[in-house]
N, C-alpha and C positions, 0 to 999 in steps of 0.2 A: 092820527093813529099812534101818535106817539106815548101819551100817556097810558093808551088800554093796552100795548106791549109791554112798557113799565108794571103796572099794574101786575100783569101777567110773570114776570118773570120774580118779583118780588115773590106774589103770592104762592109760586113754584119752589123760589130757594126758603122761605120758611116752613111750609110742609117738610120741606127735604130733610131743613136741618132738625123738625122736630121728629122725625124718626131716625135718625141717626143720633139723636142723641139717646136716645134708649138704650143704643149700641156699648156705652160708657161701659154698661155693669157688665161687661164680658171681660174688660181688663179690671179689677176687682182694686191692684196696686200695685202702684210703681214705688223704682226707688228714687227717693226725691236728691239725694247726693249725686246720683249720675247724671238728671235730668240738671240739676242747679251748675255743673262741671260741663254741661251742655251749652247750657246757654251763655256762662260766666268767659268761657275758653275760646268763644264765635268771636271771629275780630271782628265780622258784622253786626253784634247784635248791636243795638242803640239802646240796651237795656242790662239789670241786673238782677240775681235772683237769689233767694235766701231759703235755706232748709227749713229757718222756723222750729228745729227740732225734729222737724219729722223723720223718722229714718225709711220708712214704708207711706207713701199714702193712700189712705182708704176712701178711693173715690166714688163708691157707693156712699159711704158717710158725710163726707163733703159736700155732694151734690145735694144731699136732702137736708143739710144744715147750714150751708153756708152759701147756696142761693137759692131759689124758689120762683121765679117768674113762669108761669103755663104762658108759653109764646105765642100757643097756636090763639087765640084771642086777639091777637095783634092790629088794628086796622089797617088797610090803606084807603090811602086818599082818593076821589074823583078831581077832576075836574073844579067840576062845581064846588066840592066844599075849600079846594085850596083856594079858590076866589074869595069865598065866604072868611074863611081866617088871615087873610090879608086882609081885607076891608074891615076886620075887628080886631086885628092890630092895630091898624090906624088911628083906632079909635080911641084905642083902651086910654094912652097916655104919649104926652109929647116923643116924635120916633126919633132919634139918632140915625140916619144915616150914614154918618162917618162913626167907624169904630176901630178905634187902636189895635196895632198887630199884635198887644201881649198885653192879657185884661183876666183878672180873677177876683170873683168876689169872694173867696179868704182873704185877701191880704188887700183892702182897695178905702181910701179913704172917701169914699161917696154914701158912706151909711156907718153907723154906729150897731149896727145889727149885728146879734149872733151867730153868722153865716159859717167861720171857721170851726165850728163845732161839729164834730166828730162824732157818731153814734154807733152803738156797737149791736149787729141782731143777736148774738151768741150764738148757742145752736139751736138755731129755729130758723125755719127758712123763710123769714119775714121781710125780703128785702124789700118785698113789693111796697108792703106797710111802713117802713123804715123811711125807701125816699117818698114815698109821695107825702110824708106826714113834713118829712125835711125839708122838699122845694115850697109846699104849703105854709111853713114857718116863716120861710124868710121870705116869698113873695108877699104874704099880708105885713111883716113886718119892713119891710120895704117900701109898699103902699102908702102906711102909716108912717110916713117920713121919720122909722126908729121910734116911733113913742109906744109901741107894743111887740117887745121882746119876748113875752112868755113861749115855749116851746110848743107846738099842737102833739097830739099821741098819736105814734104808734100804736101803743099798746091795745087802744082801741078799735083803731080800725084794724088790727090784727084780732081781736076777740068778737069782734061786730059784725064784719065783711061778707056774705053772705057765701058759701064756694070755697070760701078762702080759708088757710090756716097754717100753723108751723110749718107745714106739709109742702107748702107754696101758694099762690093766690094770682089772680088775674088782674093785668090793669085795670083792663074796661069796668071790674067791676066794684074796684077798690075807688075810681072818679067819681060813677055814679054814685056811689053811697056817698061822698064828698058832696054832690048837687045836692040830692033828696033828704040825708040825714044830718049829711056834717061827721063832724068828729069832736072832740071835746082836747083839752089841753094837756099835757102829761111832757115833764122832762125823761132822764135817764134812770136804768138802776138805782134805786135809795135818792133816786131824785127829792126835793122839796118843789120842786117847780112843777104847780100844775095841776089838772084833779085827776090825772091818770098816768101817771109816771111808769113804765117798765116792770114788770115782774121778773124779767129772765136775766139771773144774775150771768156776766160776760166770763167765759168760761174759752176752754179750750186752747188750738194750737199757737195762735195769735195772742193769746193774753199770758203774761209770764206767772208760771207757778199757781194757776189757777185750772187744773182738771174738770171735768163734767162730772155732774152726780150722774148723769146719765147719759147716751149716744144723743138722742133728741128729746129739746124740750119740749113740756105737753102742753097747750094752747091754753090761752088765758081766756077764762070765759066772759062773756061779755056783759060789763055792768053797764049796762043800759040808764038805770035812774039814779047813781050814787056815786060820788069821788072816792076814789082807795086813797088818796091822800088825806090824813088827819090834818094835817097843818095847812090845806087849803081851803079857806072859808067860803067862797062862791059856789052857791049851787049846782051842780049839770045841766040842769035846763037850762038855766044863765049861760053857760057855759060852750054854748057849740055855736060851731063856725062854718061857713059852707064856701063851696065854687060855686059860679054862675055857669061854667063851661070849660072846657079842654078839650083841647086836640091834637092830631099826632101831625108830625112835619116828617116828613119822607125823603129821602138821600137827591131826589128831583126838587127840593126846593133850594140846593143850591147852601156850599160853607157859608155865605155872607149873610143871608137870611136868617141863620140860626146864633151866628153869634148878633145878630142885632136884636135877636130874640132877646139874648140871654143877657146883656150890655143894657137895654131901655127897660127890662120887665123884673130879671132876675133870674136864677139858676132853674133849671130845668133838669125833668124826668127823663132817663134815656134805659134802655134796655138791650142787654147784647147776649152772645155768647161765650160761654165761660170753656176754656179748655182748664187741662191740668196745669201746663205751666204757670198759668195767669197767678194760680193761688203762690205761688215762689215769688211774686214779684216784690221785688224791693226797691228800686230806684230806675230812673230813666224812663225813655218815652217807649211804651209798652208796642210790642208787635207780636205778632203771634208766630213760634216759631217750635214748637214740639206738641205732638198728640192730633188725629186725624179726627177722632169722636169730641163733638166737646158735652161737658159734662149736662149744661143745662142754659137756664136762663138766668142772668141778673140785674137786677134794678137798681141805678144808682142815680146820684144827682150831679149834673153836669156844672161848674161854676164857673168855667174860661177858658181858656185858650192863647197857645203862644208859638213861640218859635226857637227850636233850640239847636243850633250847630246847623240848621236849612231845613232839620227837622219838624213839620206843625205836627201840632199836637193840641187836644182837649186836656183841659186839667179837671178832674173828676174825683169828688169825696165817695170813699167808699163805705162801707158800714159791718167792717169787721176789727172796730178799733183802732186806739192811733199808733200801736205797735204794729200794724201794718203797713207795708211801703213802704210813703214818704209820711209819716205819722198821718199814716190815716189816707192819705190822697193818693193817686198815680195818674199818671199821665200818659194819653194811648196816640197814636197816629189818628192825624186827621187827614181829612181829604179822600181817604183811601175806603171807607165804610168799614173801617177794621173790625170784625168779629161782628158787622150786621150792629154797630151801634148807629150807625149817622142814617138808617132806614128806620129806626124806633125809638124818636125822640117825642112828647111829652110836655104841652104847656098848661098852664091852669089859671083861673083868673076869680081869685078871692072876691067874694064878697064881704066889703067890708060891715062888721058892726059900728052899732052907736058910740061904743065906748072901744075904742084904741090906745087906753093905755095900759101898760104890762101890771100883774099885779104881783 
């Protein structure tokens, strides 16, 4: 009966938290100096926090621009399919059992892949599309032992995705289009890489001296049969990539399972809750420690994990620039399910093409 209590009380605290998070637009905005003098001044905290300029934050604005996951979609596991994704693990490719107490694939020499790359959503609340397009990249480039580095798009599955938009988008349904349709290739802003590279130039508080033309950007609509990139010669039909499958790993499978996920396969999709402080962060191992409402959900890509001062922690790319944080990454408590991330983690499993090399 152990698992259908789990089951149970999971399914309980995400309801929970997704009506209390509606709660958010009652505090409208704090001041981000008192909260950053909050956390900065705690001889507890294990973390640090930065104004970023703001002097008021608007976390009505924030919430709808700078994450976007609808949580209530979320699976959990049975029984039966955790069975089922261990015996296709096993399968997938040779398993590492032993895995080192401090491992990141930013910084790892086991691949020449573009893994340390940093992507920015701007303001659109496209995290969903941003990592799954991210952990999508480097696990087929991964795969292909480095000989296919081109980026896969956001941008499209952000303009494609069925439910989905600036607005926020669902896991479960941002995979599926991954199984049935694929996605096609696209680097960043004024990217060349690719046939769908970004529309949404990177704006706002995180990016220096670059304001928004507007609060939220408006969704890019979905080219279906043509590359926006002039300078990329391969067709779209040529051009799209698909998963065979994905599934989520649940806080009952245990730290050591998931970093041997992430150690033999590659970075992974993880989704949490975001409070207000989170957005201040700038260095250190992230805990959550001001604001009762948290603002929403967000999608990020998981790449390692380590241990600092007795402190674990996950090391996680974010996708609001590399003026963020620790240029671009932060690092949250592990072990602990800090903000509901280590209950809504995210694997996928490329299907490779014929031709694996970058173009």
């Amino acid at each position: 009966m152990i698992i259908p209590i789990l089951l149970l009380v999971l399914t309980v605290q995400q309801l929970a938290h997704s009506e209390t998070a509606n709660h958010c637009h009652t505090h409208r905005k704090i001041n981000a100096a008192d909260l950053v003098r909050t956390i900065n001044q705690s001889p507890e905290s294990t973390w640090k926090a930065s104004t970023y300029g703001f002097k008021e934050m608007d976390l009505n604005l924030l919430a709808r621009t700078k994450l976007g996951v609808k949580m209530d979609d979320l699976q959990t596991l049975t029984a039966a399919e955790i069975r089922k994704l261990k015996k296709e693990a096993q399968k997938s490719r040779p398993y590492s059992y032993e895995v080192p107490d401090n491992f990141t694939w930013a910084s790892t020499n086991l691949t020449t892949c573009p893994i340390d790359t940093i992507r920015d959503q701007s303001n659109c609340g496209s995290c969903w599309a941003v990592a799954t397009a991210s952990v999508f990249s480097d696990r087929y480039c991964i795969k292909s032992n480095s000989t296919f580095t081109t980026p896969f798009s956001h941008q499209h599955l952000l303009g494609c995705t069925r439910g989905c938009d600036c607005r926020g988008g669902y896991m479960n349904y941002v995979f599926e289009k991954m199984i049935t349709n694929g996605t096609v290739t696209g680097g960043e802003y004024e990217s060349d890489q690719g046939c769908q590279p970004y529309s949404i130039r990177p704006c706002g508080a995180f990016v220096h001296n670059m304001p928004c033309e507007r609060s939220n950007a408006i969704t890019p609509s979905c080219k279906q049969r043509r590359c926006t990139n002039d300078w990329y010669e391969q067709k779209e039909e040529k051009d799209t990539y698909k998963i065979s499958s994905y599934s989520w790993m649940n806080a009952y499978w245990g730290d050591s399972y998931v970093r041997r996920e992430i150690y033999n396969n590659g970075p992974v999709v993880a989704t949490f809750w975001v409070y207000p402080d989170f957005m201040l962060y700038k260095s250190g191992i992230y805990i959550h420690k001001s604001g009762w409402w948290p603002l929403g959900g967000h999608a990020v890509k998981v790449v390692g994990w380590g241990v600092d001062n007795g402190t674990k922690y996950w090391h996680v790319a974010n996708s609001w620039g590399k003026y963020w944080g620790e240029n671009g990454y932060f690092r949250i408590r592990r072990g602990t399910n800090e903000c509901s991330l280590e209950y809504n983690i995210a694997t996928m499993t490329p299907v490779m093409n014929n031709s694996t090399s970058s173009e």
